[in-house]
C-alpha positions in Angstrom: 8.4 109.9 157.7 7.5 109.6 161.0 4.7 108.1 160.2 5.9 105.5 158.1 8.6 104.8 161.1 5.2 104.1 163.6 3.5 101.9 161.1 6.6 99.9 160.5 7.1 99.9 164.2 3.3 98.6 164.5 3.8 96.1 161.8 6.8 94.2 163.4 5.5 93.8 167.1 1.9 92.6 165.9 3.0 88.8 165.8 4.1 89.0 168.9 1.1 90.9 170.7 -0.6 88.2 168.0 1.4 85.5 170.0 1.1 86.7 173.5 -2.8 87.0 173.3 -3.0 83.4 172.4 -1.1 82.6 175.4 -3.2 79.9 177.8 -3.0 79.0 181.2 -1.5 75.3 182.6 -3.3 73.5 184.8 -2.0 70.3 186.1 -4.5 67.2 186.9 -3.1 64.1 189.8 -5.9 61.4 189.1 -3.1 58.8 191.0 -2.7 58.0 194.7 -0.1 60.0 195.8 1.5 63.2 195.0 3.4 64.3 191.9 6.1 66.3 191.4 6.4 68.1 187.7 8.9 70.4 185.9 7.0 71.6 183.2 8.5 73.0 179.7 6.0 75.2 177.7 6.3 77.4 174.8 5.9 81.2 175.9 6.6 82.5 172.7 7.0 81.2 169.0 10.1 78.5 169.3 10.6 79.6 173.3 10.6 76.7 174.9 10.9 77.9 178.9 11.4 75.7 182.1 9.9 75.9 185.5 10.3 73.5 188.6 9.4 71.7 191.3 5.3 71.3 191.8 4.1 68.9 193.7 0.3 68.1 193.0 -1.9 66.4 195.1 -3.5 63.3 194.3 -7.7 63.8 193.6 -7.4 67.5 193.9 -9.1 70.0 191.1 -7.1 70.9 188.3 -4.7 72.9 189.6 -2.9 76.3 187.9 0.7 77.1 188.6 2.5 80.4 189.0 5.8 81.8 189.1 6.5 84.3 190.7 3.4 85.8 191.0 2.1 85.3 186.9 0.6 82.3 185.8 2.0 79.9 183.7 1.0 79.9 180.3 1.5 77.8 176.7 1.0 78.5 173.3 -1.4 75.8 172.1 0.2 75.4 168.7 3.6 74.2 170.1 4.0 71.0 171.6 3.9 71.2 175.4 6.5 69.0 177.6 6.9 68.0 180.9 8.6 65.2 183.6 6.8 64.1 186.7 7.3 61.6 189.4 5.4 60.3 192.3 6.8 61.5 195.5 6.2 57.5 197.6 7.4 55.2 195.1 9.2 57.4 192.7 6.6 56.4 189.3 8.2 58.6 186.8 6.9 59.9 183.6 9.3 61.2 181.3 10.4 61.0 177.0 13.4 61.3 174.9 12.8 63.6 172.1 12.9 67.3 174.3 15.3 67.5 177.3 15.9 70.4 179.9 18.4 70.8 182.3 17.5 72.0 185.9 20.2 72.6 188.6 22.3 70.9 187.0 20.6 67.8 186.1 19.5 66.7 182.3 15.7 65.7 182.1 13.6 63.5 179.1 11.4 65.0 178.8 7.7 63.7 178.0 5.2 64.9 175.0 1.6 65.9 177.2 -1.7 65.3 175.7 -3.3 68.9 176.6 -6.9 68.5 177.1 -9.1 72.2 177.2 -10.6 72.7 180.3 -12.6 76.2 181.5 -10.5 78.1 178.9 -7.5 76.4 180.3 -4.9 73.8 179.0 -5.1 70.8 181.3 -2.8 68.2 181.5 -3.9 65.4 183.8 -1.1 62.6 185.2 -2.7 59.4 185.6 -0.6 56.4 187.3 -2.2 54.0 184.5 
């Protein structure tokens, strides 16, 4: 019996070890001329969409991976990844309408990224064109 309760046990947590080793790291790319700030809206687990706030990226620097607090932040690669930026000088803004977050109060559009695969990580790169 006890047995049969371990391989059960075993059987429902392999999708999500399955899951979590699929997991990849974010980077964020600025190829405009002046920094960017991002909330960024990736899927940590199977339909677990989860929110995280305020990065700014500086323009022409390496792609750049973001923590919080302390891990870094990863995406599953099968989900769609979302995000909304906008320049810090003249406010350029880069959001969508089909996903939505809300952060301190305030309701974001969210924008569909375009992941690119970079070093083993997912890059998404913000151009001001």
């Amino acid at each position: 019996m006890r047995s049969l309760l371990i391989a059960l046990a075993l059987l429902l947590t392999a999708p999500a070890a399955l899951a979590q080793s699929q997991l990849r790291e974010i980077t964020v790319e600025n190829v405009c001329n002046q920094p960017i700030r991002v909330l960024l809206r990736p899927a940590v687990a199977p339909q677990d969409w989860r929110s995280y706030a305020w990065y700014t990226i500086q323009p022409g620097a390496a792609p750049t991976t973001l923590t919080y607090q302390g891990w870094r932040i990863s995406h599953l690669p099968d989900h769609s990844f979302f995000y909304y930026g906008e320049g810090t000088v003249n406010r350029m803004v880069w959001e969508g309408n089909e996903h939505f977050a809300n952060w301190q109060g305030v309701r974001y559009g969210l924008r569909r990224a375009n992941l690119t695969m970079q070093n083993g990580r997912l890059n998404l790169r913000l151009s001001c064109s």
